[in-house]
N, C-alpha and C positions, 0 to 999 in steps of 0.2 A: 330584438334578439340578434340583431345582426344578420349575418349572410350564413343561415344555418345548414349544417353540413348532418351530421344524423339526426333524426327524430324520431323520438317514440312522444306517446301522448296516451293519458288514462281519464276514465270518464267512471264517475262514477252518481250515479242513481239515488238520490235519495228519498225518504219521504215530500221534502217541501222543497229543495233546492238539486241539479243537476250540477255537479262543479265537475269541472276540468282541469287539467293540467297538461300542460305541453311541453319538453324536456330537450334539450341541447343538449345530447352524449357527449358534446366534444368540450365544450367551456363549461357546464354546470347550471348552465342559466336557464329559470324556466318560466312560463307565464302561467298563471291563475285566473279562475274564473266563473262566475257561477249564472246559471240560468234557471229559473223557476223550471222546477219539473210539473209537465203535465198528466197529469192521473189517465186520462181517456187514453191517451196513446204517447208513452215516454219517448220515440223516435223522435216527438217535436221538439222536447227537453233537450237531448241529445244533440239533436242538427243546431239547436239555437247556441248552446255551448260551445260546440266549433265555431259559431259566425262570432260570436263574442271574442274569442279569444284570437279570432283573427288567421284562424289557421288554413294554408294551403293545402289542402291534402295529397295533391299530385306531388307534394316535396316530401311527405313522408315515404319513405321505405321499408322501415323497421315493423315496431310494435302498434296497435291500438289494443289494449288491455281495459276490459269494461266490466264493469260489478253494477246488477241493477237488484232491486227488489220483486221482479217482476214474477218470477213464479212463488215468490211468498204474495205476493196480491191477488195473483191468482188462486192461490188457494184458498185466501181469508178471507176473499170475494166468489168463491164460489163457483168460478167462471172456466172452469178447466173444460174438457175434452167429455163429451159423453162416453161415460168407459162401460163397458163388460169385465166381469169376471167370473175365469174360468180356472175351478179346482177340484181335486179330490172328491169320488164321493165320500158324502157322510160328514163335509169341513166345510161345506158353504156359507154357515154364519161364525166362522172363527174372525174376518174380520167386524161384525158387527158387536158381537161380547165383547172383545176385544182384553180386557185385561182381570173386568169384574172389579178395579178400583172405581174410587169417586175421589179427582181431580181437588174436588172442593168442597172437604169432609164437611166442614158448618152449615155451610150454604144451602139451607132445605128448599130453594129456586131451583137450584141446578138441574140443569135438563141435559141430557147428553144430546151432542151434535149430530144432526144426518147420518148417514153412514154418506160415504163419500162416490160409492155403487149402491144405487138401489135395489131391493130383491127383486126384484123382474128381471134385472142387469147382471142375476148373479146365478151359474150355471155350473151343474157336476160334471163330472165324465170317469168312468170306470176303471181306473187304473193303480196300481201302491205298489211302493217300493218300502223296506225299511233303512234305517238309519246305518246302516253297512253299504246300502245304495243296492239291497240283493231286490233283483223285482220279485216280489209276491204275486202280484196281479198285472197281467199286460195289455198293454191301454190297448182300450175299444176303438179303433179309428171310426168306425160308424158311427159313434154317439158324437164323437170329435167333429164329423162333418155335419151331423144334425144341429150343431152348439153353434157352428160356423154357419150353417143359413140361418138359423134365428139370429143372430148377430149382424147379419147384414137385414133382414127384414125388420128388425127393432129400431136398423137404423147409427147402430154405433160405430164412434166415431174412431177409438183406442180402446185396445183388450190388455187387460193384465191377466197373467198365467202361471199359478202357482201352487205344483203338485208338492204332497208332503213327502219330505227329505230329497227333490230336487236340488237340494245343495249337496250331496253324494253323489247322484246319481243323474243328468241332468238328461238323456235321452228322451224321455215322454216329453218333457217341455219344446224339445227344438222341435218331433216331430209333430206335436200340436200346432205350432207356431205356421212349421212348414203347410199344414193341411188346412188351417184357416185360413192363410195367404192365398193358396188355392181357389179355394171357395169365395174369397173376399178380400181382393188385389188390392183395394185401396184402404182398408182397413190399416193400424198400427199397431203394430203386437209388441210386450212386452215378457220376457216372461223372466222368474226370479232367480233362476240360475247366473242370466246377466247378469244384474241389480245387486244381488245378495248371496254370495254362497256360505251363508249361518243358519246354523239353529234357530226355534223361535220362533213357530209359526205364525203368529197375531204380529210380530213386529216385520217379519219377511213379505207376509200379504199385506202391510201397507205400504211400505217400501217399493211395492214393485205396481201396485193400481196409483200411488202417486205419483211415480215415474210415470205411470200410460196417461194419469189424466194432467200433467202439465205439458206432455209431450206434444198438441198442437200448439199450447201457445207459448212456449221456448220456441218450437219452430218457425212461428213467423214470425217472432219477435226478432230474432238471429236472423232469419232470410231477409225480412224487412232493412235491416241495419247495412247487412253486408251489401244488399245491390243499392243503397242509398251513398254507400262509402264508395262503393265500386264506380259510381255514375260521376261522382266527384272524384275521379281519378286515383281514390286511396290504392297503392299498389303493395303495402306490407300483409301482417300476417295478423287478424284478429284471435285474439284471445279472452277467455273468459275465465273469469275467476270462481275456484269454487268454495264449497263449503267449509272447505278443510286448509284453506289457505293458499290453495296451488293454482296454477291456473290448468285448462285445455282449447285446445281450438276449439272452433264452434263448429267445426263438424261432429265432434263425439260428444261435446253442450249440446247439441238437437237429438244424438243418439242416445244420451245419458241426461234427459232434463233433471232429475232429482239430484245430480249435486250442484247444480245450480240454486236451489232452495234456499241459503245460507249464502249466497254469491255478493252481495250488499257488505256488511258489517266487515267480512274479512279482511277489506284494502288497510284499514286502518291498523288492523293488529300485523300486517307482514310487516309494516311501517317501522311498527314499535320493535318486532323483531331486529327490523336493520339497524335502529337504533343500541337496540340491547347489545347486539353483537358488533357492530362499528366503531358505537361512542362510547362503550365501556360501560354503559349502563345493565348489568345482568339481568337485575332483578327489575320489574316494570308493574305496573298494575295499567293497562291502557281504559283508557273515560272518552267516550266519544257522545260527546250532546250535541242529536243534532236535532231537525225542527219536530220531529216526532216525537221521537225516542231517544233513550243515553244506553249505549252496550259499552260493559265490561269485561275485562279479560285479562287471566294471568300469564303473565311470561316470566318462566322461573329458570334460570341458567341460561338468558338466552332464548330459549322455545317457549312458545304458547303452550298450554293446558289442552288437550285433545282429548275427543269423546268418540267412541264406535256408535256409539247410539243416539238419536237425537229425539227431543220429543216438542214437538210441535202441535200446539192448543192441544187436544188431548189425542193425538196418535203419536205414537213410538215408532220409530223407524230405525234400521239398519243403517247407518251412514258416518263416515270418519268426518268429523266436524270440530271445528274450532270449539272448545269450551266459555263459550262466550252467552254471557248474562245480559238480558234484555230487560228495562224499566221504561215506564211510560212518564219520562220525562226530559222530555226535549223542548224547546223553546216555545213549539205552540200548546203545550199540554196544559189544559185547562186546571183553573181554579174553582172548587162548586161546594159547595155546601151541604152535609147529609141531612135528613131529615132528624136528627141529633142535634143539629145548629154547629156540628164538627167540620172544619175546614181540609180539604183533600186538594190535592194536584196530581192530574192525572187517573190514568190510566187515556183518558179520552184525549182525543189532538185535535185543536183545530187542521193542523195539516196545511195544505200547499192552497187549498180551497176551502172556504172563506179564508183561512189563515187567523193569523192576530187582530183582536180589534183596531190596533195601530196602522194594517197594512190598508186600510182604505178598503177591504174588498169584501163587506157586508157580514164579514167575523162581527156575534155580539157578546161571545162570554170571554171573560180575561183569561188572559194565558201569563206563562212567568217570564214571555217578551215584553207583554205588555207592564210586566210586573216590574221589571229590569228598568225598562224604559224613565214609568214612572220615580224610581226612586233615583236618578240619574246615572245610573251605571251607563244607559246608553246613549246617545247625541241623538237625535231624533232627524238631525240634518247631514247624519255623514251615515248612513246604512246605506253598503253596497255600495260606498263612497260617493254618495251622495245622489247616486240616481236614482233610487226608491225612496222617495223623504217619507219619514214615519207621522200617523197626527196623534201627536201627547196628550192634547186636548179628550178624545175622544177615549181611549186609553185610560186615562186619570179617571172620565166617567164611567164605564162599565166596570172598572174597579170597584169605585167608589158605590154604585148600585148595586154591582151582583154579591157584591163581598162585602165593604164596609159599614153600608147603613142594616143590614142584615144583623151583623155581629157587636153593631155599635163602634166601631172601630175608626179612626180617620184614615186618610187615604195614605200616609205613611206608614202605620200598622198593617193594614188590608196588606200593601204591597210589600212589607219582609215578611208575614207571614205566608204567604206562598212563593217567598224566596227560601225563607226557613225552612219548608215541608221539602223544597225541592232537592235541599241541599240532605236533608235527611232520609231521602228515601234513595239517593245515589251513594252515601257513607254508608247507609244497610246494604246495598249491593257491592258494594266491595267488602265488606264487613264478612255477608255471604261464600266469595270467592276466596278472601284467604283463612280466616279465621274457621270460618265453616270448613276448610279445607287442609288446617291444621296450620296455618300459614300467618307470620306475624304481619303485621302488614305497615312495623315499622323499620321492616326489613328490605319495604320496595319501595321505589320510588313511583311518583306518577304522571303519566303522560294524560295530558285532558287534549284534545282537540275537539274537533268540528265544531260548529258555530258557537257556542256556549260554553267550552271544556275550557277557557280562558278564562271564562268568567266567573267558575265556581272553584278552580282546581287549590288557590291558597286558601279559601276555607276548607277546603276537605282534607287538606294537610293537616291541618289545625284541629280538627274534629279525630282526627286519627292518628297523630301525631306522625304522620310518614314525614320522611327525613327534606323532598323536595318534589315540588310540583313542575312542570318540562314543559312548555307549551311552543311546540316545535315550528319551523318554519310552514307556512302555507298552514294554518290550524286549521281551518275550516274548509280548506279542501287536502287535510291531510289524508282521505283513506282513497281517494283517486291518485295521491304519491305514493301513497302506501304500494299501490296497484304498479306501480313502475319497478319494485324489486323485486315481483313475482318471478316463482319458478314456476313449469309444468310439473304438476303431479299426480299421479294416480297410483291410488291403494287398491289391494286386490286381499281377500281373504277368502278361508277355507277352513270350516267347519273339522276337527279333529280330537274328537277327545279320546284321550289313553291316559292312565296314570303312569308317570314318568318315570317308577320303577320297571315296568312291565312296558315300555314304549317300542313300535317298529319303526326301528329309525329306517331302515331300508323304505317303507312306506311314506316316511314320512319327509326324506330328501324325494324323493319321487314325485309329493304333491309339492314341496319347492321349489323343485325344477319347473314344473309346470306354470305354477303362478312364476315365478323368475321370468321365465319364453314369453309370457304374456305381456311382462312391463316389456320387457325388451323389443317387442312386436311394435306395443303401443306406444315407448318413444319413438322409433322407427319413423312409424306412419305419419309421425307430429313434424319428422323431418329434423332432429334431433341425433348430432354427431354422437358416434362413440365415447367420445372424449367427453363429452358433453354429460354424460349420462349417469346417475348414480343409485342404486339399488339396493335398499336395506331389507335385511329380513328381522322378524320380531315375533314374538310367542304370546300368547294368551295365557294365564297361570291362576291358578288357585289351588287351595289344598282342596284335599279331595273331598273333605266333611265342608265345603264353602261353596255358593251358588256365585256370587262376586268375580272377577278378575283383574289381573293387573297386567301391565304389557311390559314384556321382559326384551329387550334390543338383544339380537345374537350377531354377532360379526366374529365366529368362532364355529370350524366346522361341528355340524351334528351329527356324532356318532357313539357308540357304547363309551365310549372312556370321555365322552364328554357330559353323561348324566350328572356328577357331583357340580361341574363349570354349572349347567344349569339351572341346577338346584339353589346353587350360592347366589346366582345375578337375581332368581327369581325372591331371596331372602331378602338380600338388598334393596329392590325396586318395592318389595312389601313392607321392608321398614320404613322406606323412604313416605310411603305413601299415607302408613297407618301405624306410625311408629312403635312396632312390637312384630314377633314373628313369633311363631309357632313351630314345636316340634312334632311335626306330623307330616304324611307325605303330601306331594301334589302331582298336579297332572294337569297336560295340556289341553286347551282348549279349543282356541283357535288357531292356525297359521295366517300371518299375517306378510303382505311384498308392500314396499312404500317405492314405485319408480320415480324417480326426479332426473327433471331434466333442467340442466343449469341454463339460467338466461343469463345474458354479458349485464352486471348491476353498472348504474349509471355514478360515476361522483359529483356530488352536489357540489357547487363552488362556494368557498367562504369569501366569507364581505371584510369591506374596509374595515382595518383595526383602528380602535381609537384609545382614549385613557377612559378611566372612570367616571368623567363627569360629561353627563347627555344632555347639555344644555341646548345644543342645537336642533334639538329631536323636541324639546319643549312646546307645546303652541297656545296653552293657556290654562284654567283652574276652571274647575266646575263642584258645584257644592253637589254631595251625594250624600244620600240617607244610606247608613252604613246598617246592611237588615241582622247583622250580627251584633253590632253592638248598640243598634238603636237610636242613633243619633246621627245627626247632619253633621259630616264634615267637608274640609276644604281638600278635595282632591288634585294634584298634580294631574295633566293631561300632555300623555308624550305622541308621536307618531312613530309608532313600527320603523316602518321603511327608511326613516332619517338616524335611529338608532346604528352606532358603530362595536365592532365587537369588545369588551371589555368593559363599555359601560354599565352603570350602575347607577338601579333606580330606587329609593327609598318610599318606603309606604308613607301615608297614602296616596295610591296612583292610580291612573290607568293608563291605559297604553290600547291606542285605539290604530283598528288598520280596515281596509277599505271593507274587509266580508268579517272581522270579531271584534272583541274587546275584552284585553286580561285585566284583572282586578290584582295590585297589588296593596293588598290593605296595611292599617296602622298596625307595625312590629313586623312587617313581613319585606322581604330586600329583593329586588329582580337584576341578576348578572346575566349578561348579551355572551353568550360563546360564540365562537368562532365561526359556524355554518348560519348563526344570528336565532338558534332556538333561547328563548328565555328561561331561564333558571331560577326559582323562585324558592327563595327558602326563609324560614323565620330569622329574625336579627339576635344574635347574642348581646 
């Protein structure tokens, strides 16, 4: 990269692979890289990724922006913070009822999971307020500090705290907090006033004991990193990306672990963002396969699809989140057979460990790598460009055993058949997000990255008829680039219902003020100029006969003569949404602050232009079993990197680079743009 003058660099965590990227502000230029992630302790993934990529740390000054999956493995492993909880009396098992649904109507197995605080773990204390925030009852400090020596005698290690309608009224919670700390200095308190100030009691109490039970292990995972960076000279500013697409330091990451939870999947959808709004691409559907799992995501005008609430395996939670769709089908995701003799892929992953039966490392059930592999989509000699050779041999057999002689099948059936399921259970997930969404989705175009979204993206065009599949520069370590046009963000909301005819707006610029001082505080602290800084307000809406809401953007003052403005945005945003409106009143819900603080975005450098024809990017032909159409053909084999902007590659192809491989099949055209992302569309 030459004699580099700014650097940022993003790291990004995944299931089976830790990829990097390292980024030249000033020329465009950047390196890629990927390192097997290790499950026991991802710090090794991470430090292996910088030694890979060859990076000096003591020359960065800028950014390191990192996305891991680490307090989602924490939670689905079980492995959190022994917490306490402390609430309201007569509300101690509101988290454990939790909603009175069943996640998995058919399923007469289903068992409902732990509660996440045991009932030993889980403690009253005498105090209520109502939903106006008037105290009724005035908390018992006595019982407060009885709850706090049991707490330290039980042994626990974080408290969640969470009185009813504390989101009015938040006084008993700080003073609890304060009188535990007291009692019990090294304890972690959390309580829900931070976390959540909504409505909603069973989704605010998990919200806020999931914040206290991943709060020690965000904390050493962040502490761990940063004195690991710090020792190797790193002198910039880390940042964490969250759930909602933004990033924060890792100081208020360790004070605020739950929006970390969703900190993973996000690099890639900012990505698609820069892309939507850059390269003139609006409308996007982002596809991210990567060794685990494939997340989907809409970005419509520009912006991602965003959710206030999030639901994770079966708890609900309070949290501004990417709208973004998870399927268990990512390159190690198994092939197995129901006791039906029906053929499935997925949900289960090989993962990082064993991995694919190809990768040598004691995997014995097929995966749709190993699926790929076999039917030649993949070179068995150029993975990870050549320094992890794959054995096809082995591969070919656990196919051919687990799957083919089962079902009677040869080992070219076996393997499009769980190319075909794979390909079908990712066009149901997008199918899901716009269709289910009201959404044509031959309206969007689609971005596929990380390891595999190259490789499935022009059938999925084809099965859905979207107009063009995008498979952008660095595919498989696109959501660690993603990660480099991150801004800081933080959302703050406030619990307000009034019907909009009868509203105090005097009250209600009042609690906007409030949350406003807050973002304002909290970019401050991040160290974020004025200038720098941008601050939206937005409303919560429904009619008043509806439990539902929609979020209505205000950039227009709120006052009496502005009731009809908000009526009209809130009709708009409800047709837009549910295309119909209703004449009937409505009324506010929630208030809602978005702070954004702008990072300097970096420009990518575009590559040598050439003409149409990428003969010099050619390196040879490889026969592939085509699992869509069923037959052996002779495939064209390009190199990435030798490819010039303007070229153009006819199906059937592939185009193979050191960490993917895009599939341009028979009838399908790949043109090279300018920054060298591929363009992939059917042939007229």
């Amino acid at each position: 990269m030459g004699n580099l003058q700014r650097l940022r660099f993003a790291i990004d965590t995944g299931g089976t692979f830790t990829d990097i990227v390292v980024l030249d502000e000033d020329t465009g230029e950047f390196i890629v890289e990927k390192a097997p992630t290790t499950p026991s302790n991802t710090l090794i993934g991470v430090l292996d990724s910088i030694k890979k990529a060859k990076l000096d740390l003591a020359r960065v000054e800028r950014f390191f922006i990192h996305g891991a999956t680490t307090g989602m493995n924490c939670l689905l492993e079980r492995k959190g913070a022994r917490t306490g909880y402390v609430t309201t009396k007569g509300f101690r098992d509101v988290p454990e009822i939790g909603k009175h649904d069943r996640p998995q109507l058919y399923n007469i197995k289903y068992k409902k999971p732990p509660p996440i605080v045991p009932r030993e773990l889980t403690f009253e204390v005498t105090q209520r307020g109502d939903y106006t925030g008037r105290v009724l009852v005035d908390l018992n400090i006595e019982e407060v500090r009885q709850v706090a020596r049991l707490l330290k005698k039980k042994r626990v290690e974080s408290v969640a705290v969470n009185y009813l309608h504390a989101y009015k009224n938040p006084d008993h919670e700080r003073k609890t907090r304060e009188i535990i700390l007291e009692e019990y200095p090294e304890v972690s308190v959390s309580i829900s006033s931070d976390v959540a100030m909504e409505h909603r009691e069973y989704e605010r109490s998990m919200t806020v004991i999931l914040d206290a039970y991943l709060k020690k292990e965000i904390q050493s995972w962040i502490g761990n990193l940063e004195n690991e960076l710090v020792q190797s000279g790193f002198k910039g500013r880390v940042i964490i990306t969250r759930s909602d697409g933004g990033g924060m330091t890792s100081e208020l990451a360790m004070s605020n672990p739950i929006h970390t939870l969703l900190s993973g999947p996000a690099g890639g959808v900012i990505g698609g963002i820069y892309f939507a709004n850059d390269l003139n691409y609006r409308n996007i559907v982002t596809i991210d396969m990567g060794g685990t799992s494939t997340d989907v995501c809409l970005i419509r005008n520009g912006l991602a699809m965003m959710k206030d609430e999030a639901r994770i395996g079966d708890f609900r939670l309070l949290m501004s989140n990417m709208s973004i769709k998870t399927i268990g089908a990512g390159g190690g995701s198994i092939g197995w057979i129901d006791v039906a003799g029906a053929l499935h892929v997925g949900p289960q992953s090989a993962g990082a460990n064993p991995g694919p039966i190809c990768y040598k490392q004691g995997g014995t059930e097929p995966t749709i790598t190993d699926a790929a592999m076999s039917s030649g989509y993949l070179d068995p000699g150029y993975f990870l460009g050549g320094e992890m050779p794959l054995d096809l041999d082995s591969a070919k057999k656990g196919i051919g055993d687990n799957i083919g002689k089962p079902l009677n099948m040869n080992l070219e059936l076996a393997s499009s058949g769980i190319l075909r399921i794979a390909l079908s259970n990712m066009a149901e997930a997008i199918r899901v997000i716009t269709i289910g969404q009201g959404e044509d989705p031959r309206d969007y175009h689609l971005l596929c990255y990380g390891g595999g979204g190259g490789l499935f993206g022009a059938y999925l065009i084809g099965e859905l008829e979207m107009p063009s599949a995008i498979v952008p520069i660095a595919a498989a370590n696109f959501s660690a680039l993603g990660m480099l046009m991150v801004d800081i963000r933080h959302d703050f909301s406030q619990t307000f219902i009034q019907p909009l005819n009868t509203i105090n707006f005097d009250e209600l610029n009042g609690k906007a003020r409030e949350l406003l001082q807050k973002g304002e505080v909290t970019l401050q602290s991040e160290g974020i100029a004025p200038g720098d800084r941008e601050i939206h307000v937005s409303l919560d809406m429904r009619y008043t006969a509806q439990e539902h809401t929609v979020n209505v953007p205000i950039n227009f003052a709120m006052d009496e003569k502005a009731k009809d403005k908000i009526y009209e945005e809130f009709t708009k945003v409800y047709k837009q949404v549910w295309r119909y409106s209703l004449p009937q009143p409505a009324a506010i819900v929630h208030l809602r602050v978005t702070a954004i603080g702008k990072v300097p975005k970096p420009k990518l450098r575009e590559i040598k232009a050439g003409n149409t024809k990428p003969d010099e990017a050619q390196k040879g032909k490889r026969e592939v079993f085509d699992f869509i159409d069923r037959k052996w053909a002779n495939f064209n084999i390009y190199e990435r990197s030798k490819l010039l902007a303007n070229n153009t590659i006819n199906g059937p192809a592939i185009i193979e680079e050191s960490t993917t491989t895009t599939t341009v099949p028979n009838g399908y055209q790949c043109a090279v743009d300018m920054l060298g992302n591929l363009v992939i569309r059917r042939r007229r």
